[in-house]
C-alpha positions in Angstrom: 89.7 124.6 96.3 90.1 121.0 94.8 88.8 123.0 91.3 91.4 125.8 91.8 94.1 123.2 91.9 92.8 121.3 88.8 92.5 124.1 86.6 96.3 125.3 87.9 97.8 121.8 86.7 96.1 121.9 83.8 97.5 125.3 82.7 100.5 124.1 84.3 100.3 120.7 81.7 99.2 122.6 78.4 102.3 125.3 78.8 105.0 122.6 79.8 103.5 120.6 76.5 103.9 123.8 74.5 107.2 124.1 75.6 108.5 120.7 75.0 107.2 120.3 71.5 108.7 123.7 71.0 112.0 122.8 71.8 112.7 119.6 69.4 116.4 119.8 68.6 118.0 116.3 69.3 120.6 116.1 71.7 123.1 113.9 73.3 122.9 113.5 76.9 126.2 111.5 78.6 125.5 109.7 82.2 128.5 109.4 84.5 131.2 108.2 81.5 131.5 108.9 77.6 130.4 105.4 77.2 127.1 105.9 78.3 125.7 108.2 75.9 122.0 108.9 74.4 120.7 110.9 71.2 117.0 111.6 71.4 115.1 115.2 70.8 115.1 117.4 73.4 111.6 117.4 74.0 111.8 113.7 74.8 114.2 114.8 77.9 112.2 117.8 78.8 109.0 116.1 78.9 111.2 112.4 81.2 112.1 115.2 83.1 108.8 116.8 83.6 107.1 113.0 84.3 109.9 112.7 86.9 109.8 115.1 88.9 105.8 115.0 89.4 106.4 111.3 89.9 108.7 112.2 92.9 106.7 115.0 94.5 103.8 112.9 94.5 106.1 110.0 96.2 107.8 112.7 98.7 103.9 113.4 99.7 102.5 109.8 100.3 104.1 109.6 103.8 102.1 112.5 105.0 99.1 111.5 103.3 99.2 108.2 105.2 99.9 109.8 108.2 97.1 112.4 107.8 95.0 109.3 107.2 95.5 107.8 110.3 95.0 110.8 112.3 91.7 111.2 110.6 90.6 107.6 111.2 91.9 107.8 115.0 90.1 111.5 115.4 86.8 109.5 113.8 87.2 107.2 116.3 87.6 109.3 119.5 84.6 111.4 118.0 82.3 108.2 117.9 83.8 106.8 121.8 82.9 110.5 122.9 79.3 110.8 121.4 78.7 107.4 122.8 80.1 108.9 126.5 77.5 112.3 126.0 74.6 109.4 125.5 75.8 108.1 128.2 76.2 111.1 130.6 72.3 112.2 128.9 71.3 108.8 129.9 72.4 109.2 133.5 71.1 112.7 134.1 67.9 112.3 132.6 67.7 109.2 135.5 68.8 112.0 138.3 66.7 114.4 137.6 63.8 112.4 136.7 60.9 113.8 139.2 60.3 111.5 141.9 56.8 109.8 142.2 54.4 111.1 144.9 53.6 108.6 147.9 51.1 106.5 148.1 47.4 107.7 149.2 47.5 105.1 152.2 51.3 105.4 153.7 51.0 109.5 154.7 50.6 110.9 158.4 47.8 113.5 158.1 49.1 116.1 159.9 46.2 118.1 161.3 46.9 122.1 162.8 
């Protein structure tokens, strides 16, 4: 699956490359007023664009990564108190049903029909 994904984002790089340096007009972008104005190509902004927005999808993911994290860590740790409670439980059977010795020659009652 981890290969799938790799080979996906890698097509997915290659064709938004091809399209950026495809599309190399300059343009003037305005932010909030006339005043602030800039004049770069337009593959400058489509590739800004492209870096931002994989920038804040990997961000809008780290939460649940961390908390996926600690679930794992916590599930890692309920697996390890629970294998060491089976020992345990083996431990104490094995001394329940252990067979019980046979008397002593000497301490018997011959019982005679």
């Amino acid at each position: 699956m981890r290969i799938l994904s790799i080979v996906f984002f890698t097509i997915l790089a290659v064709l938004a490359t091809i399209f950026v340096l495809q599309n190399n007009q300059w343009v003037e972008v305005r932010f909030l007023t006339e005043q602030i104005r800039f004049e770069s190509p337009l593959s400058i902004w489509l590739l800004g664009c492209l870096i931002v927005g994989f920038v804040l999808s990997w961000l809008s993911a780290v939460p649940a990564r961390w908390r996926r994290s600690r679930e794992i860590k916590g599930y890692k740790e309920q697996i390890v108190r629970l294998e060491q409670e089976l020992y345990q439980a083996k431990a104490d059977n094995a001394a329940l049903s252990a067979p019980t010795p046979p008397p002593a020659m000497g301490s018997e009652t011959a019982v005679l029909p």
